[in-house]
C-alpha positions, 0 to 999 in steps of 0.5 A: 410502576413496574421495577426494574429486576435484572437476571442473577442466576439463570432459570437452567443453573438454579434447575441444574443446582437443585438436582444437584442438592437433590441428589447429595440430600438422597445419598445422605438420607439414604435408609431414612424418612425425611421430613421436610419443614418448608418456611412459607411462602417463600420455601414453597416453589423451592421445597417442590423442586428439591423434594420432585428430585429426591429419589423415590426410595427415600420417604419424603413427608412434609409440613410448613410454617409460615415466620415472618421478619421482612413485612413490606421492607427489603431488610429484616426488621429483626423481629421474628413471629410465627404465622403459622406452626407446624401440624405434627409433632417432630419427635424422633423424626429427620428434619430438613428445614427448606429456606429460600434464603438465609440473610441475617440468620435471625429468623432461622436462628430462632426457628432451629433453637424452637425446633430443637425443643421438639426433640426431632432424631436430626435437624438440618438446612437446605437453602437455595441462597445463602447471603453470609454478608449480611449474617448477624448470627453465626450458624452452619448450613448443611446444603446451599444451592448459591452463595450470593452477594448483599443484594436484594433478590426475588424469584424462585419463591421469593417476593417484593411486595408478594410480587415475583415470586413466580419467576423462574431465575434469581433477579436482582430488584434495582432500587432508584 
């Protein structure tokens, strides 16, 4: 059955906004190594595009972590795990978490407080979609490519059922 997935957000304005975060994250850690956190799976399509677009002259190195808090469902069940953990430590280094989206918060929430522990020099937030309606837990984003209304989203990385991620714009999935 195929679902019905309707055009939030154009393929060329997410491009055109991740420039654009692109270039503000060069500025601020312009003289710095960044490392980038991706949070898989659907970071991925998100960090690539952000860090193709930061300037060669600041040092980009990355690693990823897989946290999961959705399963098979649209809503966040509210229990985080960890799938996969990070292979270096953070000690000293300027971290830039890489998240798709920040829904409820809980999930990031739980992850900065475990990252923060790892005593990293600096520890920030990139999202491409931020959903402050549904936030449960307060927190401050450092970088947001689109504030969006509750709805449930996919492309760009992010997935119903694993499914979509590889579209190009920000859809909207129309539930019966």
């Amino acid at each position: 059955m195929k679902d019905n997935i309707s055009v939030m957000i154009s393929a060329e304005e997410v491009d055109k906004r991740i420039a654009e975060l692109a270039e503000i994250i060069s500025r601020d850690y312009s003289g710095k190594c960044i490392h980038m956190i991706c949070v898989l799976k659907g970071g991925v399509y998100f960090m690539t595009a952000l860090s193709n677009g930061i300037d060669v002259d600041v040092p980009v190195t990355l690693d990823f972590m897989s946290v999961s808090s959705y399963g098979d469902d649209t809503k966040s069940s509210g229990v985080v795990r960890i799938v996969k953990d990070l292979d270096e430590p953070l000690e000293g280094k300027d971290v830039l978490v890489v998240e798709d989206i920040i829904d409820s918060g809980r999930t990031l929430s739980y992850l900065l407080d475990m990252l923060r522990s790892r005593k990293p020099a600096s520890l920030k937030v990139c999202t491409l979609l931020d959903k402050p309606d549904r936030r449960v837990v307060d927190m401050d984003v450092d970088y947001k490519g689109f504030v969006i209304e509750d709805k449930f989203v996919v492309g760009c990385g992010m997935d119903y059922q694993q499914k979509y991620r590889n579209l190009p714009f920000i859809g909207v999935v129309e539930q019966p």
